[in-house]
One Martini backbone bead per residue (centre of mass of N, CA, C, O) as a GRO file, in nm:
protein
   87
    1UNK     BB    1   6.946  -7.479  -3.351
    2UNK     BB    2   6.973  -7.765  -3.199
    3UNK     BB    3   6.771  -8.078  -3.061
    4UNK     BB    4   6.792  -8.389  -2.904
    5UNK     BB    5   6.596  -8.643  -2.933
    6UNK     BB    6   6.530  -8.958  -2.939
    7UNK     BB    7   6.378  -8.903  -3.274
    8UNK     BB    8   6.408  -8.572  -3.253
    9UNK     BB    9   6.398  -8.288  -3.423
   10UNK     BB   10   6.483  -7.949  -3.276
   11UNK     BB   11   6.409  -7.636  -3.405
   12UNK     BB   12   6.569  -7.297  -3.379
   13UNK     BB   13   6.473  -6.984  -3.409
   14UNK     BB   14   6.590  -6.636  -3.504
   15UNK     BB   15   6.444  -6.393  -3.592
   16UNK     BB   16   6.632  -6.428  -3.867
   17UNK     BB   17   6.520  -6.702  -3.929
   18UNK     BB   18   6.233  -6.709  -3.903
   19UNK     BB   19   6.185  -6.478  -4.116
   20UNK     BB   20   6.290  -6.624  -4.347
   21UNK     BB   21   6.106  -6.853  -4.375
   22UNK     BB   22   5.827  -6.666  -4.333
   23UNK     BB   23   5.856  -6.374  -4.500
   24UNK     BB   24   5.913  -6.176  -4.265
   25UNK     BB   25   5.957  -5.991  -3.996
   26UNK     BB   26   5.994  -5.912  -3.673
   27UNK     BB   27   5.752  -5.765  -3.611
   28UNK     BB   28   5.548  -5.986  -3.706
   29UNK     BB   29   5.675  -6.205  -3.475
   30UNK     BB   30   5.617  -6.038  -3.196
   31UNK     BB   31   5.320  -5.973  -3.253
   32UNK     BB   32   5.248  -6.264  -3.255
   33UNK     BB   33   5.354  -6.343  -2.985
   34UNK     BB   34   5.196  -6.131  -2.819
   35UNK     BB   35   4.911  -6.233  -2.936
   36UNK     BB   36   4.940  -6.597  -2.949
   37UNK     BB   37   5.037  -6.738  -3.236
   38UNK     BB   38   5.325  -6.752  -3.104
   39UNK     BB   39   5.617  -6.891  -2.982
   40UNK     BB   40   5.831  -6.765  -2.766
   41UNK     BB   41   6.186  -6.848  -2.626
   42UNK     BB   42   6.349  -6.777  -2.360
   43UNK     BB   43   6.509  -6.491  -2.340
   44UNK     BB   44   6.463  -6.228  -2.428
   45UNK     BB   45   6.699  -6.137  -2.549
   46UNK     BB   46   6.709  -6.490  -2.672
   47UNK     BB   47   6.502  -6.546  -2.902
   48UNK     BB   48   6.269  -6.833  -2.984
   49UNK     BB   49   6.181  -7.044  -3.266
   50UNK     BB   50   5.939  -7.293  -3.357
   51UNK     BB   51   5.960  -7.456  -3.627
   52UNK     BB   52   5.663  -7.584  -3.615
   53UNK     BB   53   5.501  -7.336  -3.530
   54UNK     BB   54   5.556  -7.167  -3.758
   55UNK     BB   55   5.429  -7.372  -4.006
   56UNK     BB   56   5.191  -7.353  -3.886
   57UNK     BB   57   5.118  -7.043  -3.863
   58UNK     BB   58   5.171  -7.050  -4.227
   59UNK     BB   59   4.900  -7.241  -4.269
   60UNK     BB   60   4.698  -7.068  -4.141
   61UNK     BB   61   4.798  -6.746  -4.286
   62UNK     BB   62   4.975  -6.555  -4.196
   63UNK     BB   63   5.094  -6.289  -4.187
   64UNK     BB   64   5.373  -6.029  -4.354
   65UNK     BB   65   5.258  -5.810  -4.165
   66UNK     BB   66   5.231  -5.611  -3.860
   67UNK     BB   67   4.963  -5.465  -3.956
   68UNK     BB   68   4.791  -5.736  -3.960
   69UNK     BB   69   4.809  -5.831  -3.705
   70UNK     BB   70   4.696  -5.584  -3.553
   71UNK     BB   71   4.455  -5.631  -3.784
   72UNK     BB   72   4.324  -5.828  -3.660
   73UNK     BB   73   4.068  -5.947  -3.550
   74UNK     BB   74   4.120  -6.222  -3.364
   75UNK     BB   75   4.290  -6.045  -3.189
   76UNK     BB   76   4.350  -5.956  -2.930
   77UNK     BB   77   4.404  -5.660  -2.716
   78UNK     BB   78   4.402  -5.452  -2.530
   79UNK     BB   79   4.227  -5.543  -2.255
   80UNK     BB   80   4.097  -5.806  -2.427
   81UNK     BB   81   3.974  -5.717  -2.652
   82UNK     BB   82   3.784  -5.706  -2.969
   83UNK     BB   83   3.830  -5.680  -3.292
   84UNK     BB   84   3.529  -5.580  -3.527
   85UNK     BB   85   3.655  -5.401  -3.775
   86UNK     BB   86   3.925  -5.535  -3.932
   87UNK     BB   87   4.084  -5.282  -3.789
   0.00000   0.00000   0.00000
């Protein structure tokens, strides 16, 4: 899906998409979301990531599995706590 601004052009990937591009499932893409380290677009049924924000988060050193986002020391967990046990 692209849209086009000014002299911008801006791309959204579906999880499947999005996937690919950074070599991860679908589920360390949702917990990366829920954690708050890459934004979801759109509707809960159609949801969307912005290819800039990917690369940036794959810059940053994403981690490749969702166990590794649940275990990041870094991520805040439910209730705002932070794990710091690194896992």
């Amino acid at each position: 899906m692209e849209r086009r601004g000014a002299d911008v052009e801006t791309r959204f990937f579906t999880y499947e998409g999005a996937g690919r591009l950074c070599s991860c499932s679908r589920w360390t893409l949702y917990r990366a979301a829920r954690a708050g380290h890459i934004t979801r677009y759109g509707s809960a049924a159609s949801p969307r990531f912005l290819e800039e924000e990917l690369a940036d988060w794959m810059r940053r050193g994403a981690p490749t599995t969702a166990d590794e986002v649940e275990g990041s020391s870094t991520i805040p967990q439910r209730g705002g706590e932070r794990r710091n046990d690194g896992g």
